[in-house]
C-alpha positions in Angstrom: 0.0 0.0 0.0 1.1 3.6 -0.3 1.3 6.0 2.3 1.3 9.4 3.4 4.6 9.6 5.4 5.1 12.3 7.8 7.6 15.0 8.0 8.5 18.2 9.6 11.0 21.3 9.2 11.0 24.7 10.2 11.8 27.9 8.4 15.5 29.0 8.0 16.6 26.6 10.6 17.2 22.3 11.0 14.6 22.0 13.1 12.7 18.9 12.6 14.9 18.0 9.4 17.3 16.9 11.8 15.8 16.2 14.8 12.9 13.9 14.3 10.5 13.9 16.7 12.0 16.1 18.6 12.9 20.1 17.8 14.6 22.6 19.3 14.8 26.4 18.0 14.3 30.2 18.9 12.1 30.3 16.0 8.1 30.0 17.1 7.0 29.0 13.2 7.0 25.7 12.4 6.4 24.3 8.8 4.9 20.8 8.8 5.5 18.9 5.3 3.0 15.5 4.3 5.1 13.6 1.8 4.2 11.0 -0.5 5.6 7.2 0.1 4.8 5.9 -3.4 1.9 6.7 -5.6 -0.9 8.1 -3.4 -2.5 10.7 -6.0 -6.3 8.4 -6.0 -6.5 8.9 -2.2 -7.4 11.7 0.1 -6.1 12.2 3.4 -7.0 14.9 6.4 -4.3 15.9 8.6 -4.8 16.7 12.8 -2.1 18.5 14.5 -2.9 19.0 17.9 0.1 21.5 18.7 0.1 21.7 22.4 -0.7 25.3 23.0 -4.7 25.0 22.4 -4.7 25.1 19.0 -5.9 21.9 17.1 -6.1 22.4 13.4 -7.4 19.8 10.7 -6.8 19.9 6.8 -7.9 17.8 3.9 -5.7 17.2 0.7 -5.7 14.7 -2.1 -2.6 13.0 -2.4 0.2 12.6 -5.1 3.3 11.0 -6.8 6.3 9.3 -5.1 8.2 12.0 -2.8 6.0 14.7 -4.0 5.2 17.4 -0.3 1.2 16.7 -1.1 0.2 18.9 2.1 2.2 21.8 4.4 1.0 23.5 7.2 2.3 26.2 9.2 2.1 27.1 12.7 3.0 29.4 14.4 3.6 29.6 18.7 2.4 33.2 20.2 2.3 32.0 24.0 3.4 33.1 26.3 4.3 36.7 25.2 7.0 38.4 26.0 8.9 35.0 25.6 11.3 35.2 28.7 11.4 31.5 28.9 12.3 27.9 27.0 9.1 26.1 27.1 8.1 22.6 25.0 5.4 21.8 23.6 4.2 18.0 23.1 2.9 17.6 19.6 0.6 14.8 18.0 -0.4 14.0 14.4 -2.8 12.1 12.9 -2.7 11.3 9.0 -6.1 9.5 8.3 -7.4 8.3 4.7 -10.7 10.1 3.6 -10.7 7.5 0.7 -9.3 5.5 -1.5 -6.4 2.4 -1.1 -3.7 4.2 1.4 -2.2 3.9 4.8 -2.2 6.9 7.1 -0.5 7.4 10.2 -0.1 8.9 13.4 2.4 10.0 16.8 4.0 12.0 19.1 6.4 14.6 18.6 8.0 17.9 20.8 8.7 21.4 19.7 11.2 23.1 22.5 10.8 27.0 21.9 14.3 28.7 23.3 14.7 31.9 23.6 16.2 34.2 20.9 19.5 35.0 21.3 18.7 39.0 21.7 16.7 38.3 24.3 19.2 35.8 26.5 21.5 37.3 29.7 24.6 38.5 28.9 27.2 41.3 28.8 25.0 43.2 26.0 22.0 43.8 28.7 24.8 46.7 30.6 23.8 48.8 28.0 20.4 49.4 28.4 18.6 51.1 31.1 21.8 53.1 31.8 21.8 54.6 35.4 23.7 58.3 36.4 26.9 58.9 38.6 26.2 62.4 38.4 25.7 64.4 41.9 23.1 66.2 39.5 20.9 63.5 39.2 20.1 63.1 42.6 16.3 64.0 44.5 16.7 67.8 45.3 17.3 68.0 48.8 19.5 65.2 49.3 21.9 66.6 46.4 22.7 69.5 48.3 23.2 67.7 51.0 26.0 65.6 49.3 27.3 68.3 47.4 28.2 70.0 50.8 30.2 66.8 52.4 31.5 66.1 49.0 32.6 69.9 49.2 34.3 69.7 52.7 35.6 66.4 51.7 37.6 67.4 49.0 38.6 70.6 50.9 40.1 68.1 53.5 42.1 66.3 51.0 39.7 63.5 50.2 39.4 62.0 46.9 35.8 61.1 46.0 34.9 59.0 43.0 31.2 59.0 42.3 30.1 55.5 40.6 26.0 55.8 40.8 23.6 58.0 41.9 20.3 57.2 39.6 19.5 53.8 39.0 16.4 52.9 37.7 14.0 50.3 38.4 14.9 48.4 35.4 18.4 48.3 35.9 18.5 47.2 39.7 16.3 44.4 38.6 19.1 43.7 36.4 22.0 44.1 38.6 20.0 42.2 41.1 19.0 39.2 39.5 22.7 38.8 37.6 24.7 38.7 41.0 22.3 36.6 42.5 22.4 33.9 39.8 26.7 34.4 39.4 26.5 33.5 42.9 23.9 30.5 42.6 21.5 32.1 45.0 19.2 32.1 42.7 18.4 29.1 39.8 18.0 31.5 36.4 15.2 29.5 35.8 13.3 30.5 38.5 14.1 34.6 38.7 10.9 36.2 38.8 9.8 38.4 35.5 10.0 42.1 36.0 6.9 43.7 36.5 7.0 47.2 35.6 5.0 50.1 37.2 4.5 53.1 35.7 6.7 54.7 33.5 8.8 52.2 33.3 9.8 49.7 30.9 9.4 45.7 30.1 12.9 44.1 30.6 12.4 41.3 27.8 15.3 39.0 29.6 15.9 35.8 29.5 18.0 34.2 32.6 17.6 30.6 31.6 20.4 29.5 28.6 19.6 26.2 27.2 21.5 23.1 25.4 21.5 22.0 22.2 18.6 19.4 23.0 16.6 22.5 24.3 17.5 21.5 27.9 18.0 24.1 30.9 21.6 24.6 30.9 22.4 26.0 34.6 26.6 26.3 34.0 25.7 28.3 30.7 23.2 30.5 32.9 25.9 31.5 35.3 28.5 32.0 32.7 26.2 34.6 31.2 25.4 36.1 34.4 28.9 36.3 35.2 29.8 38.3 32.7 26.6 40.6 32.8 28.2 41.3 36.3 31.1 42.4 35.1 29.6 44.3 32.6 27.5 46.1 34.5 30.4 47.2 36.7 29.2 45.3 40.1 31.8 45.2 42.9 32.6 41.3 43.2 34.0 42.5 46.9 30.4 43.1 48.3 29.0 41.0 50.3 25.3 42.0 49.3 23.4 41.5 46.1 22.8 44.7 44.5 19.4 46.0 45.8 16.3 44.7 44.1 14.5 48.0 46.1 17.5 50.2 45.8 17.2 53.9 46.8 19.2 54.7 43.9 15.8 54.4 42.0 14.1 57.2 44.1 17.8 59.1 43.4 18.2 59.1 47.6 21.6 57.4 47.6 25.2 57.4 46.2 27.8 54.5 45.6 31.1 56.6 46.1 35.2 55.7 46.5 36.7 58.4 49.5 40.2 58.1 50.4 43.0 59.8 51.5 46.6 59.2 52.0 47.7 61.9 54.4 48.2 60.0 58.1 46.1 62.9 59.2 43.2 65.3 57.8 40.8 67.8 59.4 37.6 67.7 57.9 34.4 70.5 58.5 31.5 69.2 59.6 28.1 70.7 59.0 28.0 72.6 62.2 31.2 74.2 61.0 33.1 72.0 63.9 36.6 71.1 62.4 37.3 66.9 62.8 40.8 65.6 62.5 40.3 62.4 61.7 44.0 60.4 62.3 42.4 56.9 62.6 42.3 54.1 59.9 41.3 53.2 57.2 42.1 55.9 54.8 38.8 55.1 53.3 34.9 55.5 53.2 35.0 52.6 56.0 36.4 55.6 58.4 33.8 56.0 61.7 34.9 59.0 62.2 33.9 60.2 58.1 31.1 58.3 58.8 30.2 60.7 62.0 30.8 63.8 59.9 29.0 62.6 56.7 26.2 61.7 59.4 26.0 65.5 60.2 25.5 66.7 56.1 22.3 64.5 55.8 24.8 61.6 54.4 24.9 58.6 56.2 26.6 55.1 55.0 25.1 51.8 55.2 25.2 49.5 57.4 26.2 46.9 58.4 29.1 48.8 56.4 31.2 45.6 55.7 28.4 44.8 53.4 28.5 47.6 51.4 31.4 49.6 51.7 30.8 52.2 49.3 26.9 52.9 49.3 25.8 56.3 51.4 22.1 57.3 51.5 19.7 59.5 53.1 19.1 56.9 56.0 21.6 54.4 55.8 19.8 51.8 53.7 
């Protein structure tokens, strides 16, 4: 008897040429091809895909000459959207003869959507959502504030390196979720989607890398988030993840480098009281700097060991 064999590929990529019944690919259409196993051109067949995302679809054809395609369908995945996540789909087809002397068909098969690679963690994500280091940038009020102790610091022989003022929401989510799956705290595939509020933007990421066979790859995740942490320019020395509720986004804090290298310095305070601070370290993780920043509005976090370059409004 003839038959209506049963084939699959999808556009501009091996997926289902190769990989019979199972497919992996960032690409959501899929092209299904009916092909001919000897003469089948007096029968009609009907085709069910059932393509595991609610859609069922059924189409009848007449058949044809040996090796001729007599029937493609296309299909093409739009769930979930945003696609943020490798998900599979289990696939079945049915071949069935409408009439005449043929064999049909039927089986399993698996589609395993990744995600594209635009959309996948990496060193690329630094770029977007770019954050401030600029005193200027900071909630009024609190600028002034630091302006004045940055003022007096640098009057005292201080050197002060600003690295972030502004961060937006979008961007701590980033830093956030990047150091905590570099540091395994957190499996990429289960970091939470960014929900924005708003005024703010979708971050379209996707934490969890995959294999070749469309499988969660967790080494590959961290790889990627490692270098999304250096990209973004995260201090490897904290002992903190970067804050998911940061007061960077509110523009009420300031990641800054102070040090000096005199063995003494006398500092002026807010009240106008002159400090001489002649203890160590030569650095932002002085108590005594941390007294006088304390009296400008400026205070640094704590516990300090954590974060030894973040100041805010209150300490957090």
């Amino acid at each position: 008897m003839n038959t209506a064999d049963f084939q699959l590929n999808a556009a501009a990529t091996s997926c289902f040429k190769k990989s019979v019944p199972n497919c992996t690919s960032p690409d959501p259409t899929v092209y299904v091809n009916v092909t001919s196993t000897g003469n089948t051109s007096a029968c009609v067949f009907a085709l069910k895909m059932v393509w595991g995302d609610g859609e069922t679809t059924t189409d009848e054809f007449a058949g044809g000459g040996d090796g001729a395609i007599i029937k493609q369908v296309k299909h093409t995945y739009k769930k979930p959207k945003p696609f943020l996540a490798p998900k599979t789909y289990p696939l079945t087809w049915d071949v069935s003869v409408r009439s005449g002397n043929c064999y049909g068909g039927s089986g399993p098969l698996s589609f395993t959507r990744t995600c594209a690679k635009t959309s996948l963690s990496g060193s690329a994500w630094a770029a977007k959502f770019p954050g401030s280091k600029s005193l200027d940038d900071l909630a009024p009020g609190f600028r002034e504030k630091v302006k004045a102790f940055n003022a007096a610091m640098d009057a005292a022989g201080i050197t002060v390196k600003p690295k972030a003022t502004y961060r937006p929401a979008e961007r701590a989510y980033m830093m956030h979720y990047a150091w905590q799956v570099w540091k395994t705290a957190v499996p990429a595939n289960k970091v939470p989607a960014f929900k924005p509020a708003k005024g703010q933007s979708a971050v379209d990421i996707c934490w969890q890398h995959t294999d070749a066979n469309g499988k969660f790859d967790s080494a590959a995740s961290v790889a990627a988030a490692d270098r999304m942490v250096g990209a973004l320019g995260l201090d490897r020395t904290n002992k903190l993840a970067p804050s998911l509720n940061t007061l960077h986004t509110p523009r009420l804090a300031i990641d800054m480098t102070t040090t000096w290298a005199a063995n003494s310095i006398t500092i002026t305070d807010k009240t106008g009281t002159r400090v001489k601070i002649a203890t160590t370290p030569r650095t932002g993780m002085n108590t005594k700097l941390w007294a006088v920043g304390k009296t400008y509005g400026v205070i640094h976090f704590s516990p300090a060991a954590k974060d030894k370059n973040h100041w805010s409004y209150n300490g957090h």
